[in-house]
N, C-alpha and C positions, 0 to 999 in steps of 0.2 A: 510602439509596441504596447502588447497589454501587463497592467503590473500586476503579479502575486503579490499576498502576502501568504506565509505558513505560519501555522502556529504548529509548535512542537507536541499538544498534546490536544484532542479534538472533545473539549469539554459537552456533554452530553445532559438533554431533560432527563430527567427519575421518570417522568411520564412517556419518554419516548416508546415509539410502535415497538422495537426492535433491541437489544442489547445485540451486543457486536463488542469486541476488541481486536486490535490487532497487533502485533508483537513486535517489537525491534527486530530487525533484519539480523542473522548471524548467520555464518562469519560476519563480522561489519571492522573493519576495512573487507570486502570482498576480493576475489581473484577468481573468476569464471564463472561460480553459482555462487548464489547467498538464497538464502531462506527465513522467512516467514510465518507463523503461525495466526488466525484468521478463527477465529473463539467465536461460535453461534446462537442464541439460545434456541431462535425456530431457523426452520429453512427459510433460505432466503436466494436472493438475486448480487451476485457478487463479480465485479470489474477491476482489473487493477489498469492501472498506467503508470508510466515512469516519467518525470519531468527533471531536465534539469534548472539548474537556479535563476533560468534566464524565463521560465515557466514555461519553456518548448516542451510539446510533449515529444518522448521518445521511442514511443513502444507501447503496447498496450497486448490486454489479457482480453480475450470479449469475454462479454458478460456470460457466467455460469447460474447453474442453481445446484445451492451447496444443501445440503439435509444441514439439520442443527449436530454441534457439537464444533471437535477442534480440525481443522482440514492444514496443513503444509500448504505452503505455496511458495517453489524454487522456480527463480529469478534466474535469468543468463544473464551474467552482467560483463560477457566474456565480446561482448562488440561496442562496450563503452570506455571512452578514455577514461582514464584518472581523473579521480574530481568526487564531488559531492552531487549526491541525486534527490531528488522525492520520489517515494514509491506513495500513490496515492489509489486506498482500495475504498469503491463505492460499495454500499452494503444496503442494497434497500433503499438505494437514494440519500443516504448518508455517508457523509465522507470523512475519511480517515487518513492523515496523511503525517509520513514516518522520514527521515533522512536518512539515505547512508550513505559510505562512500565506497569509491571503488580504490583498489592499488595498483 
């Protein structure tokens, strides 16, 4: 199989094209929807997907085009066992990637 690594926080150039953040999941223990917040400076091109820790992907967002500013973005997480996940949101080709878990 192929191996992940995650890092817990997606260190960023000062020079980069694009600022982007993206928020801890809450609720986080989850139970049916969790949410997201997804901080833009310009519009951009934005994907999520969900992985769990074995790096399977499990789901996925297709890619939108978000206007700048702050967008929600609510998770079903209501067809996932218990356990720990990656939610990992592409932003313009940069990726960003969060953990939560489900209950």
């Amino acid at each position: 199989g192929v191996g992940f690594t995650y890092q817990e926080v997606a260190v960023k150039d000062i020079d980069a094209v694009s600022n982007a953040s993206v928020s801890q999941n809450y609720p986080n223990p989850s139970n049916g929807t969790t949410q997201f917040t997804v901080s833009l400076d310009k519009a951009s091109l934005v994907s999520v997907d969900i992985y769990n820790l074995l790096g399977q992907k499990l789901s996925s967002l297709s890619q939108q085009k978000y206007s700048a500013g702050d967008h929600t973005v609510t998770l079903n997480t209501s067809g996932l066992n218990a356990g720990v996940y990656i939610y990992s949101v592409t932003v313009n080709g940069e990726r960003y990637t969060n953990k939560m878990t489900v209950k």
